[in-house]
N, C-alpha and C positions, 0 to 999 in steps of 0.2 A: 173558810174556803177549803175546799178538800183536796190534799197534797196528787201531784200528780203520779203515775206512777209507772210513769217511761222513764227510763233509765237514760242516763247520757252514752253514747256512741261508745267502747273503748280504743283505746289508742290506736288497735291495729284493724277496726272497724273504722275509725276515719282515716287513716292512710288509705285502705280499699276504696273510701267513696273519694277521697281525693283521686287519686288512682283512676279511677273510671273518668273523673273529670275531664282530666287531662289525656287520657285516651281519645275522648270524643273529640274537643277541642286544646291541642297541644296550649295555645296562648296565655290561657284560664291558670300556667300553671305561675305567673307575676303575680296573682293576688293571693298567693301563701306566704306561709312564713319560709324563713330562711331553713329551716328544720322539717318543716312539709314540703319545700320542694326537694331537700337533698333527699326525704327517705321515697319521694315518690321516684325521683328519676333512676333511683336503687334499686325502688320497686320492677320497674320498669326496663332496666338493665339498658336507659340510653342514657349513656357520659353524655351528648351533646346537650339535655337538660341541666346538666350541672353548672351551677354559676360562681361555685364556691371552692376554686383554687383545685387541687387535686383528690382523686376518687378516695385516697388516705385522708388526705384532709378533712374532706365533704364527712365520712366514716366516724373522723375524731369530733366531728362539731358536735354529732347527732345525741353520740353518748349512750353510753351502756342501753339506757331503757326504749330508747328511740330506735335503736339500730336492733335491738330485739322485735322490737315490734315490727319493724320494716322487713325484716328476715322472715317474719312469720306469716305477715301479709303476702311477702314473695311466694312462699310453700304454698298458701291457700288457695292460689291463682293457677298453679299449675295443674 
């Protein structure tokens, strides 16, 4: 069988399509993880998506590579 040769999404490409997700329909954003939604609602600069204690908090969960990526998906958008 011949290897495929789509590469997987990177981190700060699926934040973006999370991202979009939940722009279209806010609800959509329950069926992430606790790490997709803090970097989305960062992305997205609305604290009311946050479900995870405070915006330092939600920050500390995400961890160095998560909260880079989130940071850069923010840049890209603008």
């Amino acid at each position: 069988m011949p290897k495929s040769t789509t590469q997987p999404p990177t981190l700060v490409e699926d934040i973006l399509r999370k991202t979009e997700i939940v722009e279209k329909d806010p609800q959509r954003i329950g069926v992430f993880s606790t790490g997709e939604r803090i970097a989305v609602a960062l992305v997205l600069n609305q604290q009311d998506l946050l479900d995870y204690g405070t915006i330092l908090e939600s920050v500390e969960r995400l961890g160095e590579e998560w909260f880079r990526a989130a940071l850069m998906a923010q840049r890209m958008r603008r």
